[in-house]
DONUMI-556274 format. One record per residue (C-alpha): x, y, z; residue in one letter. Coordinates in nm, 4 decimals. Layout:
residues N
+----------+----------+----------+-----+
|        X |        Y |        Z | res |
+----------+----------+----------+-----+
|        X |        Y |        Z |   a |
...
+----------+----------+----------+-----+
//
This chain:
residues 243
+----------+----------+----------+-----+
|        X |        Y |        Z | res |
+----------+----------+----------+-----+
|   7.8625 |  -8.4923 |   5.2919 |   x |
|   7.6527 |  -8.4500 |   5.6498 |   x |
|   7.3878 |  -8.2002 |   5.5622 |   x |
|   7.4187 |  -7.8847 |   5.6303 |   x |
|   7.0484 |  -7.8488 |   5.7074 |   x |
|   6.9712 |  -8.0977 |   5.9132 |   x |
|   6.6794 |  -8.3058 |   5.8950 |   x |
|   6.5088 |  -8.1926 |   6.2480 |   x |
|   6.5184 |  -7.8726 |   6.0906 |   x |
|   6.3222 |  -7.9506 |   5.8036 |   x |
|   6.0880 |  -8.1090 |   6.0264 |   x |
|   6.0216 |  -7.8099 |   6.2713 |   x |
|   6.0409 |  -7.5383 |   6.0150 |   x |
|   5.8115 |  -7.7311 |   5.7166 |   x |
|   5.5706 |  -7.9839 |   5.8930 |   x |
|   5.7669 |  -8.2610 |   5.6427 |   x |
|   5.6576 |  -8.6141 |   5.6595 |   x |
|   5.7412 |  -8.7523 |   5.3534 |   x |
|   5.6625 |  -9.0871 |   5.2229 |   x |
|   6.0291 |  -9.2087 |   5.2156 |   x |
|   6.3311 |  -9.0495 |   5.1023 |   x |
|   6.5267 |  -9.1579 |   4.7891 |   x |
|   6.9071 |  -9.0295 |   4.8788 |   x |
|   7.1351 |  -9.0231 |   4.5941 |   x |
|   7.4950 |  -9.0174 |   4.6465 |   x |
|   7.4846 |  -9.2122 |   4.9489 |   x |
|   7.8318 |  -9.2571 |   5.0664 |   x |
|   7.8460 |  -9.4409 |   5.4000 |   x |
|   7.4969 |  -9.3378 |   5.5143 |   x |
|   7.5596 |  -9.0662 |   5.7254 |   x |
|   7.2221 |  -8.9253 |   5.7493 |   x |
|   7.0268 |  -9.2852 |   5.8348 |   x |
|   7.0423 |  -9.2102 |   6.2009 |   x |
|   6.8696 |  -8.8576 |   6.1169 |   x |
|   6.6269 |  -9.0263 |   5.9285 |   x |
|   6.5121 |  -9.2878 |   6.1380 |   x |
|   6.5135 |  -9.0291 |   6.4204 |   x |
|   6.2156 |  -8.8487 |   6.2318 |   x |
|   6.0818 |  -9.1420 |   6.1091 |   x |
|   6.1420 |  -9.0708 |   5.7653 |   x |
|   6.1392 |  -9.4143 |   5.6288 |   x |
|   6.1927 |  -9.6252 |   5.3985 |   x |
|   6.5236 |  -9.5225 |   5.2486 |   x |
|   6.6407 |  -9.5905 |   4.9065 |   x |
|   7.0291 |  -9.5507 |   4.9030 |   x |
|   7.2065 |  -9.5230 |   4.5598 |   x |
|   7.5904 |  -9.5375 |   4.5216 |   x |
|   7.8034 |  -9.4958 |   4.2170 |   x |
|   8.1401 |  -9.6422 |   4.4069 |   x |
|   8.0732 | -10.0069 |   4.3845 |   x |
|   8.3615 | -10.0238 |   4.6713 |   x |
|   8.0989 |  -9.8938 |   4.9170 |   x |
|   7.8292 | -10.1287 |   4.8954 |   x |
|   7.8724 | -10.4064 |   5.0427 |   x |
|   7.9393 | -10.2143 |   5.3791 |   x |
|   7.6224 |  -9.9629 |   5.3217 |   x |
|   7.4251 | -10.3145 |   5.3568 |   x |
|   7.5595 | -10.3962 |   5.6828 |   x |
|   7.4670 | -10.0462 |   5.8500 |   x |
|   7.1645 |  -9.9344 |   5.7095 |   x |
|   6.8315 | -10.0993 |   5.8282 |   x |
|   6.6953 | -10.3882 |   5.6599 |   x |
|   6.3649 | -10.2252 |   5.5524 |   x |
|   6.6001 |  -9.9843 |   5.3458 |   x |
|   6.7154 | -10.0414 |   4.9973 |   x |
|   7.0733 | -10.0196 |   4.8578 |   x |
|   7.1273 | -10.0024 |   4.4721 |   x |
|   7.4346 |  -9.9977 |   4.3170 |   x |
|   7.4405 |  -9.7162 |   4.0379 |   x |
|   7.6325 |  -9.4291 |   3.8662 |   x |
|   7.3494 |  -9.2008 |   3.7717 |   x |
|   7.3336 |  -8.9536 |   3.4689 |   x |
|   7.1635 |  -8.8499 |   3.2382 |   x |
|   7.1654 |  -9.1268 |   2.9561 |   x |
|   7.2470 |  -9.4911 |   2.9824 |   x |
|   7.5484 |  -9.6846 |   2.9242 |   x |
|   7.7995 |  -9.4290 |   2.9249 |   x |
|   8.1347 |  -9.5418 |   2.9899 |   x |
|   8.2340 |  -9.2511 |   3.2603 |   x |
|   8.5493 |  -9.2285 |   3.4848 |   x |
|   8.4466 |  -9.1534 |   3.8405 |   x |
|   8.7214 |  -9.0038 |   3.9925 |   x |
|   8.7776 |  -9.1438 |   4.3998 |   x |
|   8.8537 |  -8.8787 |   4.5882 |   x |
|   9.1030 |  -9.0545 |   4.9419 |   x |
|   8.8206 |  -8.8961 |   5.1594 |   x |
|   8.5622 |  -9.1154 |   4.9502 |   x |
|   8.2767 |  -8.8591 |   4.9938 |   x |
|   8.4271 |  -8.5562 |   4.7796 |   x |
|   8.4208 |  -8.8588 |   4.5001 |   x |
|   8.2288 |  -8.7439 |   4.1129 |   x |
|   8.2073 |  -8.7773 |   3.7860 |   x |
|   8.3369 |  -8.4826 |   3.7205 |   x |
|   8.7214 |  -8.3149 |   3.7611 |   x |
|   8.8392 |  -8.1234 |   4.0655 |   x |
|   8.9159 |  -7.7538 |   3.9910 |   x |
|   8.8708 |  -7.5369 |   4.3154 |   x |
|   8.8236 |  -7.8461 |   4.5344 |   x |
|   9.1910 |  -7.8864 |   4.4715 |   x |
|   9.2622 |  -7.5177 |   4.6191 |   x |
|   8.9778 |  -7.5224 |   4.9009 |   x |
|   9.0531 |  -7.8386 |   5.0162 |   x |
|   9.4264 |  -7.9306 |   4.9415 |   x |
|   9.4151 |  -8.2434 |   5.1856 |   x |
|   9.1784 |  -8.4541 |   4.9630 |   x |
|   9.3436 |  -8.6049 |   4.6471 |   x |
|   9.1860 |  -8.7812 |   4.3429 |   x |
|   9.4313 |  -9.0683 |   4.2591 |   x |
|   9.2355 |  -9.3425 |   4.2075 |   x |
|   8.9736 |  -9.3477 |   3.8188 |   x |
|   8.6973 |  -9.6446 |   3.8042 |   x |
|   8.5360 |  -9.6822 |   3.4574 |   x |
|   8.1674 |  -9.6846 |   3.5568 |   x |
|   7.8806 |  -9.7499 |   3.2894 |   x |
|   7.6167 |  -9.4967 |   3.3687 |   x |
|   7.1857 |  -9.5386 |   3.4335 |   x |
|   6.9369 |  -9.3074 |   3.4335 |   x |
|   6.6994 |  -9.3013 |   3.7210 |   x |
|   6.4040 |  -9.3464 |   3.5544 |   x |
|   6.5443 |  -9.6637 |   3.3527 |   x |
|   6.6127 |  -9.8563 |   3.6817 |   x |
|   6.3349 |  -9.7432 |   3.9113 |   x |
|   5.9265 |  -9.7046 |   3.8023 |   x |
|   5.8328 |  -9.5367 |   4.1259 |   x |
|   6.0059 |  -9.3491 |   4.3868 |   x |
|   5.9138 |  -9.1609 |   4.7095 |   x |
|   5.8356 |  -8.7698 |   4.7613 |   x |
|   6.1524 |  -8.6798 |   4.9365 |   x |
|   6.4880 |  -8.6856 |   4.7457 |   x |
|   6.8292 |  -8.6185 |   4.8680 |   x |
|   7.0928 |  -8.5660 |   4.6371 |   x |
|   7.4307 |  -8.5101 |   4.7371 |   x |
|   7.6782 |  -8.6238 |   4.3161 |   x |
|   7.9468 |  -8.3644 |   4.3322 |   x |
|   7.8517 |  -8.1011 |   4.0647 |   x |
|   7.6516 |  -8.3548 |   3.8718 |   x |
|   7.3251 |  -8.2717 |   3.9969 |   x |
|   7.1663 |  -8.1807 |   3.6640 |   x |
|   7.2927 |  -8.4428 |   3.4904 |   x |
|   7.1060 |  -8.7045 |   3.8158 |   x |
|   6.7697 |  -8.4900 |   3.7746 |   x |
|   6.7562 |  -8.4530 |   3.4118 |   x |
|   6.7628 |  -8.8682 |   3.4777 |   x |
|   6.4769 |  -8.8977 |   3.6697 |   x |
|   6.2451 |  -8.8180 |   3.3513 |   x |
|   5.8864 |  -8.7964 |   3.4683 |   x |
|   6.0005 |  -8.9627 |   3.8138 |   x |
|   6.0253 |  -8.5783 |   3.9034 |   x |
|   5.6700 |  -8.5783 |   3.8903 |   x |
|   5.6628 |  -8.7921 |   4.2056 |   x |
|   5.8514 |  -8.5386 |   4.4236 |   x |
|   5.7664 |  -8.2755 |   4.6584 |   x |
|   6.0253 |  -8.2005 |   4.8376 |   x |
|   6.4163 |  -8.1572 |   4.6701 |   x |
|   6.7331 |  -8.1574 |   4.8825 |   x |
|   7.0397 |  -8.0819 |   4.6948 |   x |
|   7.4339 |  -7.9753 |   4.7604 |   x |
|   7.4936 |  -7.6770 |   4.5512 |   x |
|   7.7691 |  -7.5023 |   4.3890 |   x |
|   7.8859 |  -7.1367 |   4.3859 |   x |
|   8.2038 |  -7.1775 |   4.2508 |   x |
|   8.3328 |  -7.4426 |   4.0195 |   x |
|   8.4670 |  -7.6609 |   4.2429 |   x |
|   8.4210 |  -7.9253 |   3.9827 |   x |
|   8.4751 |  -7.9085 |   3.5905 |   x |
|   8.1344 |  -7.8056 |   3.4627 |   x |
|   7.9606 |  -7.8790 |   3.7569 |   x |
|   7.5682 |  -7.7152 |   3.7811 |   x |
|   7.5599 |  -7.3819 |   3.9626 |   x |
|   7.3015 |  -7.2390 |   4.2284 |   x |
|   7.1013 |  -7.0794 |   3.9446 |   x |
|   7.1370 |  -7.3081 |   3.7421 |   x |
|   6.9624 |  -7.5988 |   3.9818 |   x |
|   6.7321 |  -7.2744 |   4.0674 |   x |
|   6.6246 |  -7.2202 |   3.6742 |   x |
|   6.6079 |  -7.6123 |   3.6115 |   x |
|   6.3626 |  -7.7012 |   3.9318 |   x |
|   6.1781 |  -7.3548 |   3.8762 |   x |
|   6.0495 |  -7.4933 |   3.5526 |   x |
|   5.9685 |  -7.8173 |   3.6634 |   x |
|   5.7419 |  -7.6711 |   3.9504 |   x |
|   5.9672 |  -7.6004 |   4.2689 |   x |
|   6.0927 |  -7.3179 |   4.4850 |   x |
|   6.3694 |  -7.2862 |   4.6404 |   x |
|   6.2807 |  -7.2007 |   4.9884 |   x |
|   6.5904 |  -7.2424 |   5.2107 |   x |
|   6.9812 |  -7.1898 |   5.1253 |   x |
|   7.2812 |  -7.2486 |   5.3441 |   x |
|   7.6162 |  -7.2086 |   5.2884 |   x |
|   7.9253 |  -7.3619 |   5.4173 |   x |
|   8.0792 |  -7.0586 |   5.4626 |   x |
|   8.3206 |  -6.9029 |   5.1774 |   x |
|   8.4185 |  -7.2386 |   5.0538 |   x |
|   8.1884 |  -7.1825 |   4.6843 |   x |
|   7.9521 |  -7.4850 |   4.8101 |   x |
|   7.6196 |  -7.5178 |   5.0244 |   x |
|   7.2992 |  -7.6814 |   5.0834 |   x |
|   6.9590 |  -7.6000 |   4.9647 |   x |
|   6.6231 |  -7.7160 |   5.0006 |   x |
|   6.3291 |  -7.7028 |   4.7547 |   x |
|   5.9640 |  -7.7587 |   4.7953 |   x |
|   5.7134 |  -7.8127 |   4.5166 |   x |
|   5.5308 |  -7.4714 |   4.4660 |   x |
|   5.1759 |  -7.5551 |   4.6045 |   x |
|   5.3321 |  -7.7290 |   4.8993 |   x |
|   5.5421 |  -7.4197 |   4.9371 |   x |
|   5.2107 |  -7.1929 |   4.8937 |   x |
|   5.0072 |  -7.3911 |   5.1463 |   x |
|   5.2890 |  -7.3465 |   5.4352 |   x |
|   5.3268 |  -6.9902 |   5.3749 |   x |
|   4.9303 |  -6.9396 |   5.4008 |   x |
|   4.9930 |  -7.2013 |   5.7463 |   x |
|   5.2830 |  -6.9845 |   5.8731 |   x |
|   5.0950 |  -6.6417 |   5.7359 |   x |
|   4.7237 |  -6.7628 |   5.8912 |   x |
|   4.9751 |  -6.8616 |   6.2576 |   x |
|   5.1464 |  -6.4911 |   6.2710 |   x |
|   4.7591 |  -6.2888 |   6.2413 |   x |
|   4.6200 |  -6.5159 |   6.4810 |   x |
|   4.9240 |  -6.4547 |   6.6880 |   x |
|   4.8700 |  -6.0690 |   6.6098 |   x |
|   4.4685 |  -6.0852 |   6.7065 |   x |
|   4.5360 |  -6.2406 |   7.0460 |   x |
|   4.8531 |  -5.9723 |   7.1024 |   x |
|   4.5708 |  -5.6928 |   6.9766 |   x |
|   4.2850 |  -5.8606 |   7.1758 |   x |
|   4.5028 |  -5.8376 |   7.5068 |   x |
|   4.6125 |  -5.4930 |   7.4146 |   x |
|   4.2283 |  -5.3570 |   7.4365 |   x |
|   4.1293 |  -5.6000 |   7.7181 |   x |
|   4.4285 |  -5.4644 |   7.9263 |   x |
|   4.3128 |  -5.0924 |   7.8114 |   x |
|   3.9255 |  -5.1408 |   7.8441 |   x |
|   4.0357 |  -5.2949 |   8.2585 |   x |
|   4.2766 |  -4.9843 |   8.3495 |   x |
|   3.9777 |  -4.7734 |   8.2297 |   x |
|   3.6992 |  -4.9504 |   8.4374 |   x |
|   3.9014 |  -5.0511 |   8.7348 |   x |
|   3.9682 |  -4.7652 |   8.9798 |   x |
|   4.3513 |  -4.6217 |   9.0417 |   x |
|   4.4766 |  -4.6520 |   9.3933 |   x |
|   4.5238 |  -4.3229 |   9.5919 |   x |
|   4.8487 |  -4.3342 |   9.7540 |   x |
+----------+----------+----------+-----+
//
């Protein structure tokens, strides 16, 4: 789905130039325009729906990458992945509130997929992931391994409600990441529809912006203060005019 924080954002609010961005969950791209925009290349695009690939390859750029792949968290598991008619509400997992918040999608259609995990088909990644699996986001980051290690910067769909059998929860993906070294630092929600958006930054990176943004707001303060007593010190010196 189109991110609900939107990549300009992250850019204004967080300084972010990562290395690349490793987007997971790809769909048909949405976000490349956003991406080249900020210059936030190159792009790895995975895809579980082996339907979609051949026309992610015509519209992304060529110095991107498009891999095929139905990540987990082991390999070789014979999963269904359920096709949802709007193909981007597609997962692994079953539709239980989805059904009820969103009655206009259907799940008809069941591919028997053989799962990867990240970290058996890639050896290096870049610092920026995007992921964006329908409820299955634990399973995708348990599957990076030590790829993790590699990231600074996490951007993730989340879950409120179970809008998918099983799927991983807010504080769940807040428990998980917090243990592995990142805060979560921004949350949005799509209103009362159980799902959002969130954004998490390694915990040093996260530290060093909030001394940037911290160190900005004094000096801010000192120049307020320092005009405050120059504008005092010049109605005391200068002489009042006598009507």
């Amino acid at each position: 789905m189109v991110m609900l924080i939107k990549v300009q954002e992250l850019v204004d609010a967080w300084s972010i130039w990562p290395t690349g961005v490793i987007h997971i969950g790809a769909h048909a791209a949405e976000e490349s325009d956003e991406y080249q925009r900020c210059g936030w290349r190159p792009v790895i695009w995975i895809e579980a729906n082996p339907m979609l690939i051949d026309r992610l390859r015509e519209i992304v750029p060529k110095e991107d990458t498009v891999i095929c792949a139905a990540l987990w968290d082991e390999n070789d598991l014979s999963l269904d992945f359920n096709i949802a008619n709007n193909g981007e509400s597609s997962s692994f997992l079953q539709p239980v509130t989805h059904l009820i918040e969103h009655p206009d999608i259907k799940f008809e259609t069941q591919l028997a997929l053989s799962t990867k995990r990240l970290d058996s088909i890639l050896e290096d990644i870049p610092n920026f992931l995007n992921l964006d699996v329908q409820g299955a986001e634990l399973h995708v980051l348990r599957g990076l391994g030590k790829l993790i290690e590699s990231l600074d910067y996490i951007y993730t769909e989340i879950n409120d409600d179970e809008l998918y059998k099983d799927c991983a929860k807010l504080k769940d993906l807040d428990v998980f990441l917090e243990s592995r070294g990142f805060s979560r630092v921004c949350l949005r929600r799509n209103g009362r529809s159980g799902w959002g958006d969130a954004f998490y930054v390694r915990k040093e990176f996260h530290l060093r912006q909030s001394f940037r943004i911290t160190l900005k707001s004094f000096s801010l303060f000192l120049r307020n203060f320092a005009y405050c007593i120059y504008s005092g010190i010049r109605k005391s010196i200068l002489p009042t005019k006598k009507s």
